[in-house]
C-alpha positions in Angstrom: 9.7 -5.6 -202.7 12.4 -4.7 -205.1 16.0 -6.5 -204.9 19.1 -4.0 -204.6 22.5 -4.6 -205.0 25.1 -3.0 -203.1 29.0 -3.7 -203.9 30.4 -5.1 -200.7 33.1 -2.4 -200.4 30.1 0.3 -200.5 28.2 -1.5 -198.1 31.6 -1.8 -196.1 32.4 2.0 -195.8 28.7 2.6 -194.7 29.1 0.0 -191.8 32.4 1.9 -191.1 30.8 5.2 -191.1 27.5 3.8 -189.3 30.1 2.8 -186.6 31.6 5.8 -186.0 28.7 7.7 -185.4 27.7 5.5 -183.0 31.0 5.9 -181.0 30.6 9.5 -181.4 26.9 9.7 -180.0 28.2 7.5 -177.2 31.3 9.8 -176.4 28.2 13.2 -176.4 26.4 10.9 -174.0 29.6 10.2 -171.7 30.8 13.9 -172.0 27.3 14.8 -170.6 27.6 12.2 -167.6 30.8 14.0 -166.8 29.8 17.4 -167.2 27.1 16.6 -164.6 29.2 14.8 -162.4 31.8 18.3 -162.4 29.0 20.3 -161.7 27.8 17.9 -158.9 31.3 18.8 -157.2 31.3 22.5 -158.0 27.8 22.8 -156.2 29.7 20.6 -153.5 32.7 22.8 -152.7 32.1 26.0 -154.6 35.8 27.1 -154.9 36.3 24.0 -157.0 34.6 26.5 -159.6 36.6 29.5 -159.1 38.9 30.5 -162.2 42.8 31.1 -162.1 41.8 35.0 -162.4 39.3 35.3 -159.6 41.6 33.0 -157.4 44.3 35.7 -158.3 42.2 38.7 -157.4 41.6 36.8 -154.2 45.3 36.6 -153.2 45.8 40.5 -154.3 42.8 41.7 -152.3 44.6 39.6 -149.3 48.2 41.8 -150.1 49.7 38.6 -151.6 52.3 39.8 -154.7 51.8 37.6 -157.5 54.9 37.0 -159.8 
């Protein structure tokens, strides 16, 4: 096998960079864990889900005036 030599600040900055991406995969995984866990309370309680607009067109179809 062939010997290679690799300035310690170069190997440094790929140790750095080799972290981040690892933090960043990990934060992907989490954001995925609580995506589920949002849709796990929609399906719960449904209006959880409902957007500002449909909750407003909600209150006008009941005759409620809406500033």
């Amino acid at each position: 096998m062939t010997t290679i030599t690799i300035a310690e600040d170069k190997l440094q900055k790929v140790l750095e960079d080799v972290e981040i991406l690892i933090e960043d995969v990990a934060s992907l995984i989490n954001q995925e864990k609580v995506a589920q866990a949002r849709l796990a309370q929609i399906k719960a309680n449904p209006s959880l889900g409902k957007s500002e607009k449909e909750l407003d067109d909600y209150l006008k179809k009941r005759g409620v005036r809406l500033g």
